[in-house]
SERO-4910 file (N, C-alpha, C, O; in steps of 0.05 Angstrom, whole numbers):
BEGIN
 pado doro    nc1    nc2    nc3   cac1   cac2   cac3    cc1    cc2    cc3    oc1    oc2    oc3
  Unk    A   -200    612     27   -178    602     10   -179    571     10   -180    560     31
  Unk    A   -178    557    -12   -177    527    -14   -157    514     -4   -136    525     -1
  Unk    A   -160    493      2   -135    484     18   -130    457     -8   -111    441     -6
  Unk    A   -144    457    -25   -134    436    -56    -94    444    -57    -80    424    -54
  Unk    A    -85    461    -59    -60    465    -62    -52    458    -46    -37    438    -51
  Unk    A    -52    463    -25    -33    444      0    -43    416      7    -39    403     27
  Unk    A    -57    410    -13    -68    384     -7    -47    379    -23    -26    370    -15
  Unk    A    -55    385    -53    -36    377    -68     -1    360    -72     10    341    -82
  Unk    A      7    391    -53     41    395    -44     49    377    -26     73    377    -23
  Unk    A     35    358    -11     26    351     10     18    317      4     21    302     23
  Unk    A     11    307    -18      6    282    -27     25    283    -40     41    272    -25
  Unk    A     39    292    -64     63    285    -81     87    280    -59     89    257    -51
  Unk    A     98    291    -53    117    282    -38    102    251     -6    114    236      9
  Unk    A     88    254     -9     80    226      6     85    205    -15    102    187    -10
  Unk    A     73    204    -36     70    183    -47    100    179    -69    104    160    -84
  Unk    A    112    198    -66    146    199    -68    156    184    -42    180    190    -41
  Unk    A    151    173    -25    166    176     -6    161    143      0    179    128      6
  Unk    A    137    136     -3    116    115     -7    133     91    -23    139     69    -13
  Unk    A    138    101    -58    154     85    -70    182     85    -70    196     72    -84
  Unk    A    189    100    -54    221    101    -46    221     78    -20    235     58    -17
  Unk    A    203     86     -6    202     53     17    203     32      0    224     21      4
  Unk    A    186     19    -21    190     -1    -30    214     -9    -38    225    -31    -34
  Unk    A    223     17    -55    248     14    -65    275    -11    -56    287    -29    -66
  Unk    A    274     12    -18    289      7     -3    289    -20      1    310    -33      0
  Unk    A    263    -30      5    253    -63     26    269    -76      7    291    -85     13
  Unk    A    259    -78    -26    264    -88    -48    294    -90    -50    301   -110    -62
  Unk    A    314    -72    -41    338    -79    -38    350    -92    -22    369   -107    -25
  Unk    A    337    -88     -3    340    -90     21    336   -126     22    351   -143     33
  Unk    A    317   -128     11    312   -162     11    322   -180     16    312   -198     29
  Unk    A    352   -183      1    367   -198     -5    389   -207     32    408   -221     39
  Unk    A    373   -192     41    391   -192     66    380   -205     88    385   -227     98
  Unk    A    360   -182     95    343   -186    125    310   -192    112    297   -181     94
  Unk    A    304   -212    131    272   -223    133    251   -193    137    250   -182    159
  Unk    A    236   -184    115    203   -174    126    202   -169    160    201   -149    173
  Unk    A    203   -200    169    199   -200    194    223   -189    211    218   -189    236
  Unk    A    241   -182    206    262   -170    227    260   -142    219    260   -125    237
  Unk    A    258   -136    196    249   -103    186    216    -97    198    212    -73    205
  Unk    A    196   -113    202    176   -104    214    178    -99    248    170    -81    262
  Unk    A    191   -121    255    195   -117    290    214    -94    294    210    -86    316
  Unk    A    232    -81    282    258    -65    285    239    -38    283    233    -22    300
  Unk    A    234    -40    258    212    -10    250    191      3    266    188     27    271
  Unk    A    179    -16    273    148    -22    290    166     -3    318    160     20    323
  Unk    A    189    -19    333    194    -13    358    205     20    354    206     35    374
  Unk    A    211     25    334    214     49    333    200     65    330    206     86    342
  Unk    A    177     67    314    157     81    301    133     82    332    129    102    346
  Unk    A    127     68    333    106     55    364    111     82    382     94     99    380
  Unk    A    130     88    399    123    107    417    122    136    404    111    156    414
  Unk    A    139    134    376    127    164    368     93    168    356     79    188    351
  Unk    A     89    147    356     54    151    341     36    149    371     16    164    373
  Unk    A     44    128    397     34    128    418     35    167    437     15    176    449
  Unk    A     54    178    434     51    210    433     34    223    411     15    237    418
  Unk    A     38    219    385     22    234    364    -10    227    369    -26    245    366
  Unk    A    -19    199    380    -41    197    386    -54    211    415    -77    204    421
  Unk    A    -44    225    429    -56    242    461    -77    229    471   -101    235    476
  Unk    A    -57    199    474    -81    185    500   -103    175    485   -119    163    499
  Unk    A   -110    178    454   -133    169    441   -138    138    438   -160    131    431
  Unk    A   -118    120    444   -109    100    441   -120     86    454   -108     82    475
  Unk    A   -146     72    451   -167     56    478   -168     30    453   -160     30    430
  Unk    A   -180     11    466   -202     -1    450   -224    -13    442   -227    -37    436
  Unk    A   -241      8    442   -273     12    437   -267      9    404   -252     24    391
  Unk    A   -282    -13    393   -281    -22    359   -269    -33    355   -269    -40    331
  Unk    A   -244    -49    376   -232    -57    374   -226    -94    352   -207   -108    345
  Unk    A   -254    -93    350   -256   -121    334   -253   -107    298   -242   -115    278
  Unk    A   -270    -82    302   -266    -80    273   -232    -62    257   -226    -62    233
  Unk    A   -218    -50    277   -201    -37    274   -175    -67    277   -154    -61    266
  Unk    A   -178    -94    289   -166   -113    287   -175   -128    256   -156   -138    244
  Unk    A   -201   -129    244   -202   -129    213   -189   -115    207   -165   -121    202
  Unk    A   -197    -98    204   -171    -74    186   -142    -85    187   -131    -94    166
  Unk    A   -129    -84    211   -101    -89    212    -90   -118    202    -66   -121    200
  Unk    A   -112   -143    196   -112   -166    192   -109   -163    158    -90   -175    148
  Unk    A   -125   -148    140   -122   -137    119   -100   -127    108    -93   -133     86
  Unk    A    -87   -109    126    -72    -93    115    -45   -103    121    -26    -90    111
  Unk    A    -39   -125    136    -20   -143    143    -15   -167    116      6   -174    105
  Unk    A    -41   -174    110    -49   -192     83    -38   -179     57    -24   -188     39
  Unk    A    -52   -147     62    -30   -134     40     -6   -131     34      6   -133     13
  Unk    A      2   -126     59     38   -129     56     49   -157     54     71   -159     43
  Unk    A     35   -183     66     55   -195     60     51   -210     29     67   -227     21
  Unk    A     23   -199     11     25   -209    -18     36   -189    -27     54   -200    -41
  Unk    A     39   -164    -30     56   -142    -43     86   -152    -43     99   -160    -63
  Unk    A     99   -150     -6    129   -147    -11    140   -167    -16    164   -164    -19
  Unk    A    127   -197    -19    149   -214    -29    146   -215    -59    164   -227    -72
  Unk    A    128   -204    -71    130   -198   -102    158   -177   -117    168   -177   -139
  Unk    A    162   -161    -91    174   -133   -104    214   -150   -104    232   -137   -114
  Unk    A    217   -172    -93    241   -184   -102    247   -202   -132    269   -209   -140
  Unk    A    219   -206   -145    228   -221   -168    212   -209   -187    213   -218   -210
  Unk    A    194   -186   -182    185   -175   -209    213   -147   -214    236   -146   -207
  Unk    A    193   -124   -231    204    -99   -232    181    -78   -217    156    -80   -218
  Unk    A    192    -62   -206    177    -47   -183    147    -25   -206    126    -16   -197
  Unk    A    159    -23   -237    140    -13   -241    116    -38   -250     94    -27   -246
  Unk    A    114    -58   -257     97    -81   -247     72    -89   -222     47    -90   -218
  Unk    A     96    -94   -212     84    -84   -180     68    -65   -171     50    -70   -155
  Unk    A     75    -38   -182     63    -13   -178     37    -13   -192     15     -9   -182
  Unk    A     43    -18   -217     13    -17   -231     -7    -40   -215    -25    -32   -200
  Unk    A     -2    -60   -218    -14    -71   -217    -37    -68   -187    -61    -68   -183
  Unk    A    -12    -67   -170    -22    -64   -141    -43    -30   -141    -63    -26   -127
  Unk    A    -34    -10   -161    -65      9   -163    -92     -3   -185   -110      9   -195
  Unk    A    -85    -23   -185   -114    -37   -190   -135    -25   -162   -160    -28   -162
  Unk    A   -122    -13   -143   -132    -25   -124   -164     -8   -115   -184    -17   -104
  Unk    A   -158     22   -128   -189     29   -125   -211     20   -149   -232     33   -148
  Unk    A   -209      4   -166   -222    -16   -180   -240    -27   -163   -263    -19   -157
  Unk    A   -221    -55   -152   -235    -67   -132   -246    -47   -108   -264    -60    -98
  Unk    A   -246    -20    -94   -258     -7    -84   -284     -6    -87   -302    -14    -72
  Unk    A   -286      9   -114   -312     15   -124   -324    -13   -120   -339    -14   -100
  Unk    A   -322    -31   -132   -330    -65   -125   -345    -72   -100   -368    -81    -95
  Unk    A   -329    -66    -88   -331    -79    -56   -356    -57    -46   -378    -64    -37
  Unk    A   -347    -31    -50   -366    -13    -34   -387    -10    -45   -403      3    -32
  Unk    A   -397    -19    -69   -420    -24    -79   -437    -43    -72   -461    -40    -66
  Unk    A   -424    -62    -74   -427    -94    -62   -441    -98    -28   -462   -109    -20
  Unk    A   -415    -82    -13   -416    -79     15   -434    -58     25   -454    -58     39
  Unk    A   -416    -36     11   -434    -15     26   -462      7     14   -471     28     22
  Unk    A   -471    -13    -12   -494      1    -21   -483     21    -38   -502     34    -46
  Unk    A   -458     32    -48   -455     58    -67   -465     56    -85   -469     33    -92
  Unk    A   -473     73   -101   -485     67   -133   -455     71   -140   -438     82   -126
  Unk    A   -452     58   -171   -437     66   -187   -451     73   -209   -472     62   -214
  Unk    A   -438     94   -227   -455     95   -256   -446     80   -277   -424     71   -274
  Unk    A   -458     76   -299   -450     68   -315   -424     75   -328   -408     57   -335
  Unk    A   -419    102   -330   -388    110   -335   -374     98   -322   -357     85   -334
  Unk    A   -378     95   -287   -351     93   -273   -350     59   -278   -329     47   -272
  Unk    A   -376     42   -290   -369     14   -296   -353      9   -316   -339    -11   -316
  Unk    A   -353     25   -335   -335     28   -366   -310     36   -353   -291     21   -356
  Unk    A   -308     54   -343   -276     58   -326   -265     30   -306   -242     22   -311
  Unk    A   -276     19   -291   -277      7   -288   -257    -28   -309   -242    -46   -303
  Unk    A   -269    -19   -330   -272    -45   -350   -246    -30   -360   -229    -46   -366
  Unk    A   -239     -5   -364   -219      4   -375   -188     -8   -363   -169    -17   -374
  Unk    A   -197     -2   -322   -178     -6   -317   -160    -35   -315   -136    -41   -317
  Unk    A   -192    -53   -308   -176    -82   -322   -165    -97   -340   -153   -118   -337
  Unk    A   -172    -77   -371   -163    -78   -390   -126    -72   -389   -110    -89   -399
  Unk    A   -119    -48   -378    -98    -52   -371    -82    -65   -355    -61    -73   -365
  Unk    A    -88    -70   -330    -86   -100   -314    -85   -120   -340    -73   -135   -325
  Unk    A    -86   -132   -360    -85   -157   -370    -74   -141   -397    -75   -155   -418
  Unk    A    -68   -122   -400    -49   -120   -416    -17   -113   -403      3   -106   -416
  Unk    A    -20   -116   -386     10   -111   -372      7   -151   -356     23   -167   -364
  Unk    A     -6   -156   -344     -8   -186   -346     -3   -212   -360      2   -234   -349
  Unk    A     -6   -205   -389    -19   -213   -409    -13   -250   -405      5   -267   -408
  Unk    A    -39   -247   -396    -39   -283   -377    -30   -306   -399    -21   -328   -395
  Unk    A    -36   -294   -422    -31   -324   -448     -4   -322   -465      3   -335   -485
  Unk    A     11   -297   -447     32   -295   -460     61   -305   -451     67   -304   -427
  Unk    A     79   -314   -472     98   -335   -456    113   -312   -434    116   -328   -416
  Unk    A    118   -299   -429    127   -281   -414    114   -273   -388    122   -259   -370
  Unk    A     90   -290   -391     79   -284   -360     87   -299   -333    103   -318   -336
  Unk    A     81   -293   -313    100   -298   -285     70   -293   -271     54   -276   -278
  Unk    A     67   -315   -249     47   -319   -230     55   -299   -205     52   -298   -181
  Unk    A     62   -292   -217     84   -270   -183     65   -246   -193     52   -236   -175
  Unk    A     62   -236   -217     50   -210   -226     17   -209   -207      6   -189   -202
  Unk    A      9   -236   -199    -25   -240   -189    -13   -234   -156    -32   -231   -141
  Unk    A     12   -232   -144      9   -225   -112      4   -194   -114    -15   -186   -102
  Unk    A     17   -175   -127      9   -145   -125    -30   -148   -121    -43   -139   -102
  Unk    A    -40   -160   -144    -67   -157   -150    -76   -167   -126    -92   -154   -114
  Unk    A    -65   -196   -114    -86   -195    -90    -75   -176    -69    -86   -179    -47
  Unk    A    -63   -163    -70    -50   -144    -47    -74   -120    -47    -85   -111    -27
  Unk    A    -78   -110    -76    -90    -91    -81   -122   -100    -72   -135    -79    -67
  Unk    A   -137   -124    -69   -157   -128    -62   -158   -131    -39   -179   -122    -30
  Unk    A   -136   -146    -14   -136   -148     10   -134   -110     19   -147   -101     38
  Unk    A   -118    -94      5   -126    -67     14   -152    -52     12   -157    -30     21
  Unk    A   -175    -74     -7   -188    -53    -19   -212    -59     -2   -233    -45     -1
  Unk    A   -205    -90     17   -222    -99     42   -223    -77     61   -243    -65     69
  Unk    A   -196    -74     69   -188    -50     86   -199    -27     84   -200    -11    103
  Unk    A   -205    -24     70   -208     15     55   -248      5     62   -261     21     74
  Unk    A   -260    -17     54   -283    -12     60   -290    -25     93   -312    -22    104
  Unk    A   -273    -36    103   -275    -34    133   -267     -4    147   -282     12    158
  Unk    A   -248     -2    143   -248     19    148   -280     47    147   -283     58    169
  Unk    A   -294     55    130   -304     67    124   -334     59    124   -353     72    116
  Unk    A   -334     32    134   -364     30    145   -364     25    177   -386     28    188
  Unk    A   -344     18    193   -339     13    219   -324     29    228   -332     36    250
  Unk    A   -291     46    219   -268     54    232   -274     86    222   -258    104    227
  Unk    A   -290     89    214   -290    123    202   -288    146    229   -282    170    226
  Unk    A   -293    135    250   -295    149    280   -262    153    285   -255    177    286
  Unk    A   -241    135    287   -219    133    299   -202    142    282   -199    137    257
  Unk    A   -189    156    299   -164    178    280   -139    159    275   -125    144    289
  Unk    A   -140    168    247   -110    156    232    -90    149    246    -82    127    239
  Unk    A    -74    160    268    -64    161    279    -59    139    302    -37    130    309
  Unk    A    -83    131    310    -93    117    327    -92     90    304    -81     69    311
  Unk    A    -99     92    287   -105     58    269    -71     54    269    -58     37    281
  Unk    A    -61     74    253    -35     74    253     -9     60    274     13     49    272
  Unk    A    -28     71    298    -14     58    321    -19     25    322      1     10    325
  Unk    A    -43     17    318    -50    -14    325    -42    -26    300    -36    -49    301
  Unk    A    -40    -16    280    -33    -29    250      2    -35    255     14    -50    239
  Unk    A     14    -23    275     39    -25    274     45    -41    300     67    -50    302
  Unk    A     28    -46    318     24    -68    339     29    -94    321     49   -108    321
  Unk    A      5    -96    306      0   -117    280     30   -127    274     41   -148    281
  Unk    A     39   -103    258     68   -114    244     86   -120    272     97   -142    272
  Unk    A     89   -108    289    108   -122    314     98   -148    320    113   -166    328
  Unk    A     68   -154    317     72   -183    335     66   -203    303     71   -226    307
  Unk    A     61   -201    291     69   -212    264     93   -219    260    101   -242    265
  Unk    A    106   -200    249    138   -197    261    151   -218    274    167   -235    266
  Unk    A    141   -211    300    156   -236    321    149   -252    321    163   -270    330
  Unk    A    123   -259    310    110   -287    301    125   -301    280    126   -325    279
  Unk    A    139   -284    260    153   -295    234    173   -302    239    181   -324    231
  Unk    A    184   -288    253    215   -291    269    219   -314    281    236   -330    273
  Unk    A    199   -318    306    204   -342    316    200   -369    312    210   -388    323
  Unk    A    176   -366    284    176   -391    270    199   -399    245    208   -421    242
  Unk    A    206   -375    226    235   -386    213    250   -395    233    265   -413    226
  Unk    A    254   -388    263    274   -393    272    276   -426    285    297   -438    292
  Unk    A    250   -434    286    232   -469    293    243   -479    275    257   -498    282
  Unk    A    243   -470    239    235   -492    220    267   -495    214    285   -478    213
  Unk    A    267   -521    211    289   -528    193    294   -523    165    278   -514    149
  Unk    A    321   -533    160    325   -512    132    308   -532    104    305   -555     97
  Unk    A    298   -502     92    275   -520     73    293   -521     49    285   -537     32
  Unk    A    318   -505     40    331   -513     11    319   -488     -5    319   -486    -30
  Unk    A    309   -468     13    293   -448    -14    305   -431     -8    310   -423     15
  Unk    A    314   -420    -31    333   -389    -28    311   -366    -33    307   -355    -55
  Unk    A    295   -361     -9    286   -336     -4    294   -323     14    275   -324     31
  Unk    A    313   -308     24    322   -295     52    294   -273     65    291   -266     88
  Unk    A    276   -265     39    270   -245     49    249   -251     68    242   -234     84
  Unk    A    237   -278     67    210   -294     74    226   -310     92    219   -300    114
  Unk    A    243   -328     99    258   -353    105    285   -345    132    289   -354    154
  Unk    A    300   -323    116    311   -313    133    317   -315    167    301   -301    179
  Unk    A    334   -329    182    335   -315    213    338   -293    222    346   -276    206
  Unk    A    335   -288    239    341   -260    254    379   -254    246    396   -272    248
  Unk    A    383   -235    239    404   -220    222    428   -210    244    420   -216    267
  Unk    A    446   -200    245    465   -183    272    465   -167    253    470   -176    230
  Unk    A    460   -137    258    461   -118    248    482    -90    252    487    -79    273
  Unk    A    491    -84    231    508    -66    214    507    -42    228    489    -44    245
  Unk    A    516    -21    229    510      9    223    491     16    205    472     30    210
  Unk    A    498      2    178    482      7    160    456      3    162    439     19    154
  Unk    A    449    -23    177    428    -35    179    412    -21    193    387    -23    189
  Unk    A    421     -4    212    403      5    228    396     39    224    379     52    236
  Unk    A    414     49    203    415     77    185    380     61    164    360     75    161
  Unk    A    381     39    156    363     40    135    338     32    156    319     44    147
  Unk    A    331     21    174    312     11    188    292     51    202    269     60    200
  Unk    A    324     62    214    315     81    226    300    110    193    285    128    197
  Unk    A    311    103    167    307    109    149    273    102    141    253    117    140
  Unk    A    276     84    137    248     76    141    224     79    158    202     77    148
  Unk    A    228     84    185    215     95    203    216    117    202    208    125    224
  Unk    A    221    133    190    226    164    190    197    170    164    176    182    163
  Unk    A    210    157    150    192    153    114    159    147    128    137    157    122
  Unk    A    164    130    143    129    121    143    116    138    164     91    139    168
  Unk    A    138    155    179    121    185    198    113    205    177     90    212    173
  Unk    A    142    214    161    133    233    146    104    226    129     83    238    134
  Unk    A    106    204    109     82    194    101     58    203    117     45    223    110
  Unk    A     53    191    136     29    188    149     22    213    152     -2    215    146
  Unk    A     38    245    161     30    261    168     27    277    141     16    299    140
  Unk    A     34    266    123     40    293     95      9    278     82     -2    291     64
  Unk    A     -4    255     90    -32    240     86    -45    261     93    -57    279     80
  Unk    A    -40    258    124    -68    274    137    -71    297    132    -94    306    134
  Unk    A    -48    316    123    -53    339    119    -63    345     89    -75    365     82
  Unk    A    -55    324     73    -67    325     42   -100    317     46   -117    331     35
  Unk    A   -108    295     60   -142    295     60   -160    312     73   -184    312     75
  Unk    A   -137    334     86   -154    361     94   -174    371     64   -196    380     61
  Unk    A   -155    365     47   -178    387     24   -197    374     21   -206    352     27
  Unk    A   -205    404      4   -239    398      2   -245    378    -24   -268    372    -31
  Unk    A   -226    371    -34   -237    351    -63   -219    328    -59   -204    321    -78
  Unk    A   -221    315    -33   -202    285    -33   -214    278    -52   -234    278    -38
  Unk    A   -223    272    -74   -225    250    -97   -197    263   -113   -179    249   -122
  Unk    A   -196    289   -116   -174    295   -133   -153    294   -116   -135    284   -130
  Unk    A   -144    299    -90   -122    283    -76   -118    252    -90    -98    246   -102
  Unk    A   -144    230    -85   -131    207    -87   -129    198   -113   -121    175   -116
  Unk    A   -134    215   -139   -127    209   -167    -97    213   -159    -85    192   -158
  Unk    A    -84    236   -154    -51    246   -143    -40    212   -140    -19    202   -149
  Unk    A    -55    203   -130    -34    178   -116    -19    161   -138      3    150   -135
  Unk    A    -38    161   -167    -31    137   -186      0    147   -200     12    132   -216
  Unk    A     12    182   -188     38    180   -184     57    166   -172     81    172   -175
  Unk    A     50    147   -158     62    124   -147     69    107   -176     91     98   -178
  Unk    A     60    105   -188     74     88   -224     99    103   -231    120     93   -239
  Unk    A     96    124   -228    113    144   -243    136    145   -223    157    139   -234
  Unk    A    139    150   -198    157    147   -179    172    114   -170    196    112   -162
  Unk    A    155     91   -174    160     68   -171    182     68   -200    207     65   -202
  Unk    A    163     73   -220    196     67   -248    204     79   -246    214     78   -269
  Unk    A    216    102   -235    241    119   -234    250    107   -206    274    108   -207
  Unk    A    246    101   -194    266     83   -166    273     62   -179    296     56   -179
  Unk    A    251     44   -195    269     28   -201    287     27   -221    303      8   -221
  Unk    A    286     47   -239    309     51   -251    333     59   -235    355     48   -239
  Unk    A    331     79   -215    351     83   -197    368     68   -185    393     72   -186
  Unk    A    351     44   -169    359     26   -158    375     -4   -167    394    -17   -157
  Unk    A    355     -8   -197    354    -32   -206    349    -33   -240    341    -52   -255
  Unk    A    358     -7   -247    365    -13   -284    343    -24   -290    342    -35   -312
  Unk    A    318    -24   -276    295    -31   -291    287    -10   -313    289     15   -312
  Unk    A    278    -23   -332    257     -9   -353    234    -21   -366    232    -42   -379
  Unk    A    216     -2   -360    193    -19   -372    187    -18   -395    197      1   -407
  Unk    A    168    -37   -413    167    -44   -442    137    -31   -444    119    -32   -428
  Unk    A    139    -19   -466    113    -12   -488     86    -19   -472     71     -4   -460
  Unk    A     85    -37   -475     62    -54   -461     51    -45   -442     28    -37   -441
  Unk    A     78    -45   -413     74    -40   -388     63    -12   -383     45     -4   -368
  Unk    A     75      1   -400     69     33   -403     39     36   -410     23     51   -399
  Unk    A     35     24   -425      2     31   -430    -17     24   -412    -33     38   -400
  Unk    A    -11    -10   -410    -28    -20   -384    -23      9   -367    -41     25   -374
  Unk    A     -4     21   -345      1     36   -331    -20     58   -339    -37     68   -324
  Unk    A    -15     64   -361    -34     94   -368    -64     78   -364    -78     83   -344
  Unk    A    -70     63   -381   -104     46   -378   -116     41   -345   -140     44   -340
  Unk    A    -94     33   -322   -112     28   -311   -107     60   -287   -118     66   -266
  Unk    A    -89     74   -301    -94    108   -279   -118    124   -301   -133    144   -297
  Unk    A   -115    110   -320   -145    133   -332   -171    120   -310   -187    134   -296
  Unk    A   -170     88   -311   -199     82   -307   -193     81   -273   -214     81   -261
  Unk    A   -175     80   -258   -178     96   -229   -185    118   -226   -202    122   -208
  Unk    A   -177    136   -238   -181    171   -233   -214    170   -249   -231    186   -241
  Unk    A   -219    152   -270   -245    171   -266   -265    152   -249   -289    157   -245
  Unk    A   -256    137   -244   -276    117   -223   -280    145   -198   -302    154   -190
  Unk    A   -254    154   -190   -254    164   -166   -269    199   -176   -275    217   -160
  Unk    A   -270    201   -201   -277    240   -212   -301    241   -216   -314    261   -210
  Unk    A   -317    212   -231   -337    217   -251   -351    215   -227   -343    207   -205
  Unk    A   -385    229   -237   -409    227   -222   -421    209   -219   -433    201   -239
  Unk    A   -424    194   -195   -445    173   -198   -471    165   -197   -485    144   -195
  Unk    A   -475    194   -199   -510    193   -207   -529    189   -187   -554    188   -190
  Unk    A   -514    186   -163   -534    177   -137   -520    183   -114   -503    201   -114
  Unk    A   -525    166    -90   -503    168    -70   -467    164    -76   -456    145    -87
  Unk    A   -454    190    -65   -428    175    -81   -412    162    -56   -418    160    -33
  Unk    A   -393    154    -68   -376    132    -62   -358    154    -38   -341    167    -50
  Unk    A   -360    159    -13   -340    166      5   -308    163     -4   -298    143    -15
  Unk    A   -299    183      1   -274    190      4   -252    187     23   -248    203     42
  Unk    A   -235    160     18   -218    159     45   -188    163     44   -175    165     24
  Unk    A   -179    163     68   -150    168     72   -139    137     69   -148    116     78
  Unk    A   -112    141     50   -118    112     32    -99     96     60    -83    106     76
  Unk    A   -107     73     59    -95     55     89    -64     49     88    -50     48    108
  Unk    A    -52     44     57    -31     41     56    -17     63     60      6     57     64
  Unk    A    -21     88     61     -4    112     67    -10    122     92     -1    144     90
  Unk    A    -21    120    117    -15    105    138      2     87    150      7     64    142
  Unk    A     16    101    176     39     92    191     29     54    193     43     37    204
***
């Protein structure tokens, strides 16, 4: 019996769960620093993944599994300070540029062939990237280029990962990736808390350390909850046998990001946005479907859906 259906059942609600975190941070912004939501989260999440991992937790690779977490730290902090001044479905598209640059890199890096199709997909999907961009148009915003480099600092990740980290269980990266955000974290913390006041109204970057609410600590422990479930509803979706059709599933993150943000934030997106969105999940999914004619391109458990 295939296990594609519970792969299936099994990624949709992850990657529901995925843009509902953003959602949250994105509201959340206006309040508490990245860095007091990373140290708060981290200390919570840390001993339940330090159990989920059974003692696996050494460190042998430890230089290349510290790449990784240096990446995926890079990713978050060009993604989440974007998601306070754009609209989350923006953000969303843009930032799934991100198995584009995949194919790129692992060709580049790790020797994959691509075929000619998956270069035309490819060209498809940046086509939409710059029509949701549209760099010469008065309407454009330099904020729209942090998702994009977010999506390339992940797409570093995804090929470290998978030429050095392919040995060490998710679980285990998961754990040190969230080491990362705790001492990051306290690194951010303690330096807003050095600098004097610069005159810039960003709380979410700038921010001091916060005294916290009931509330505050209902959405922190909320969030830690979201990125367990995540991680485990991952691993059980790249059980199937056709992760390439698992990770096409993901570019439902567009579709779930504009309905939060309509939820959240009366966003709606324009004509434009919508197509770019459709252009660059056609030329992801068939980057990730079509044949490439030679060695193909490995299949990974994507790093951002990971604790």
């Amino acid at each position: 019996m295939t296990r594609l259906p519970q792969g299936v059942l099994a990624i949709i609600p992850a990657v529901f769960a995925m843009a509902l975190t953003d959602a949250i941070i994105k509201q959340w912004s206006a309040g508490i620093s990245l860095w007091q939501i990373w140290v708060l989260r981290s200390l919570m999440v840390l001993p339940v993944l330090f159990v989920m991992a059974r003692g696996r937790v050494r460190l042998a690779g430890a230089g290349w599994v510290a790449a990784r977490c240096l990446a995926l730290v890079a990713m978050y902090l060009t993604m989440y300070p974007a998601l306070p001044l754009i609209d989350m479905s923006l953000a969303g598209a843009a930032f799934y540029t991100a198995p584009l640059f995949i194919a790129g890199l692992s060709a580049a890096v790790l020797g994959n062939r691509i075929s000619g199709l998956q270069w035309a997909a490819i060209l498809v999907g940046f086509a939409g990237l710059l029509v949701i961009v549209r760099p010469f148009g008065l309407a454009f915003t330099p904020v729209i280029l942090l998702p994009v480099a977010a999506a390339f600092c992940y797409a570093c990740a995804a090929v470290i990962t998978r030429a050095r980290c392919m040995e060490v269980a998710p679980v285990v990266m998961g754990f040190w990736l969230n080491i990362a955000f705790l001492g990051f974290g306290g690194l951010g913390v303690g330096l807003v808390g050095m600098l004097p006041p610069l005159g810039v109204d960003f709380p979410f970057l700038l921010a001091p350390w916060q005294p916290m609410a009931a509330l505050d600590w209902a959405v922190v422990g909320l969030l830690a909850c979201l990125m367990l479930g995540v991680s485990i509803a991952v691993a059980v979706a790249y059980k199937s046998p056709q992760p390439a059709v698992i990770a096409t599933l993901e570019y439902c993150y567009m579709i779930f990001a504009t309905v939060w943000g309509f939820v959240f934030f009366g966003e709606v997106p324009d004509g434009w946005t919508l197509l770019g969105m459709v252009l660059i999940a056609a030329g992801g999914a068939a980057v990730l479907l079509v044949p490439t004619g030679g060695r193909p391109m490995p299949a990974h458990v994507p790093e951002r859906l990971r604790p």
